[in-house]
C-alpha positions as CSV (number, residue, x, y, z in Angstrom):
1,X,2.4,-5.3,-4.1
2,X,4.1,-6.3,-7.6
3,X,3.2,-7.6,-10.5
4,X,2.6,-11.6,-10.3
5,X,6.0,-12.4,-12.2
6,X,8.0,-9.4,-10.8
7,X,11.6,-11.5,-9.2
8,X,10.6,-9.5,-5.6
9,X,7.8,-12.7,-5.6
10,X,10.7,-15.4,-5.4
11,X,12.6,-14.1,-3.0
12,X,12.3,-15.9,0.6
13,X,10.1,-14.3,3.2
14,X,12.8,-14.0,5.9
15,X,14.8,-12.1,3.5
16,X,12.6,-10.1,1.6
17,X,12.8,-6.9,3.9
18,X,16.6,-7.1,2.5
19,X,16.0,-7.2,-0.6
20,X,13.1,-4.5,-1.2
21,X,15.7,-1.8,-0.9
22,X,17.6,-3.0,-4.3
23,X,14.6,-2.5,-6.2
24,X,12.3,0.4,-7.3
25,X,9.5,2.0,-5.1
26,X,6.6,3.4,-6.6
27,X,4.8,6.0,-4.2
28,X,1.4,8.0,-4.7
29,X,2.9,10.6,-2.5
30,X,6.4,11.2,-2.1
31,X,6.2,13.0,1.5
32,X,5.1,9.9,2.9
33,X,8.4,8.1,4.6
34,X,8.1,4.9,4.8
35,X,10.4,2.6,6.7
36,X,11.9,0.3,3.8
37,X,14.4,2.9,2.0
38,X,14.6,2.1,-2.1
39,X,17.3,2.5,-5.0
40,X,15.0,4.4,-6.6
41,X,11.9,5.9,-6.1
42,X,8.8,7.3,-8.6
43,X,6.3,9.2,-7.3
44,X,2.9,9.5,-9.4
45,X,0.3,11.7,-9.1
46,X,-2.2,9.4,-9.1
47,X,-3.7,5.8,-8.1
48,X,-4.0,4.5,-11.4
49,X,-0.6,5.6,-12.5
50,X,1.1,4.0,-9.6
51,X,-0.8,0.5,-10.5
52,X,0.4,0.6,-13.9
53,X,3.8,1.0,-13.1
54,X,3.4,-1.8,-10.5
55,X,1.8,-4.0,-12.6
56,X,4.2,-2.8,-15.9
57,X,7.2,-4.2,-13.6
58,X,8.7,-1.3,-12.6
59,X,8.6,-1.6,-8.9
60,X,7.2,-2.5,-5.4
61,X,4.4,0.1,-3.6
62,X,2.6,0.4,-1.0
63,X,-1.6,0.4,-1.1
64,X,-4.4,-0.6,1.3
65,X,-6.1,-4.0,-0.3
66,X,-9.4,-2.3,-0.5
67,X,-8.4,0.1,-3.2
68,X,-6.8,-2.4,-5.3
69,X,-9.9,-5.6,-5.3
70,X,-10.6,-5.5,-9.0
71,X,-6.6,-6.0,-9.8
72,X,-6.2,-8.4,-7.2
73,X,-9.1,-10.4,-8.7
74,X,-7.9,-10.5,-11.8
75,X,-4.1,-11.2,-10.6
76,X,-2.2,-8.4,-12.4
77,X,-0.8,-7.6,-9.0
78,X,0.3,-9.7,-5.9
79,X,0.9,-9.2,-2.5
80,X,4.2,-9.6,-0.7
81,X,4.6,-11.8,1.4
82,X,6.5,-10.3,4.7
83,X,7.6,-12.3,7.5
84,X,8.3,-9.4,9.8
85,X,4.3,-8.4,10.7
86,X,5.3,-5.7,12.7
87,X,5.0,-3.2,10.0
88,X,2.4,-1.0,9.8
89,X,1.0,2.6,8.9
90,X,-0.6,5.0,10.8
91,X,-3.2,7.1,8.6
92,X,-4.7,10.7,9.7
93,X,-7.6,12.6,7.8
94,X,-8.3,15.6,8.9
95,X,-11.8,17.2,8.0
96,X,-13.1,20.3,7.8
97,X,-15.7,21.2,11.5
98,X,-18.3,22.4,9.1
99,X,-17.9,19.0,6.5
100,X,-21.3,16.9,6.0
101,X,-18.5,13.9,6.1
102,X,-17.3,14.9,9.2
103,X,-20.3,13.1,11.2
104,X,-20.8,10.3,8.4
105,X,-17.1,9.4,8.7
106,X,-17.5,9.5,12.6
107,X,-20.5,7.1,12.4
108,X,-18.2,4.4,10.2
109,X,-15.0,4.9,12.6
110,X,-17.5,4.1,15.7
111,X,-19.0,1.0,13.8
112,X,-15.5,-0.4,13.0
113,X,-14.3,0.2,16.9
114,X,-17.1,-2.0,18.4
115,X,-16.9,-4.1,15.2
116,X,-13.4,-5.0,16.5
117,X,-14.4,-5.5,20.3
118,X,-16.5,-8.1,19.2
């Protein structure tokens, strides 16, 4: 994600991979490795200051759509647009045996499963 008029959005999807490492990354957490190495990064403590560096021009990040909707709606940031799809994440949460979200967060992972065998 960038802002809309951030150069990162001109540059060819082939060769945008290239390119991502000349510019600033802005990361929520900075033990998180990611695969694309930066000039520079900023680690923020939170969500909204990592959007408002992002969509201030600072940098590139990294977010799951569904936490940024509202600024996608109203197009102060954009998403890349990344030839190679093979990129991807894989997330862990670990809860706590005695949690009351243990067995609500069970339920949703169960529904999305079959959701996706469908």
């Amino acid at each position: 994600m960038t802002s809309p008029d951030h150069i990162l959005q001109s540059i060819e999807e082939s060769n945008l991979l290239d390119y991502l490492s000349k510019y600033t990354k802005v990361v929520l957490d900075p033990s998180l490795e990611d695969t694309v190495k930066s000039a520079q990064t900023i680690s923020a403590a939170s969500l909204e200051t990592v959007i408002k560096l992002v969509e201030n021009g600072t940098g590139y990040t990294w977010l799951p759509k569904n936490l940024i909707k509202n600024q996608l709606n109203n197009h102060s940031l954009k998403q890349l647009k990344i030839a190679n799809k093979n990129i991807y994440y894989d997330f862990y949460m670990y809860v706590n045996k005695n949690s009351l979200v243990q067995d609500v967060l069970g339920e949703f992972i169960n529904h999305l499963e079959l959701t996706e065998i469908k």
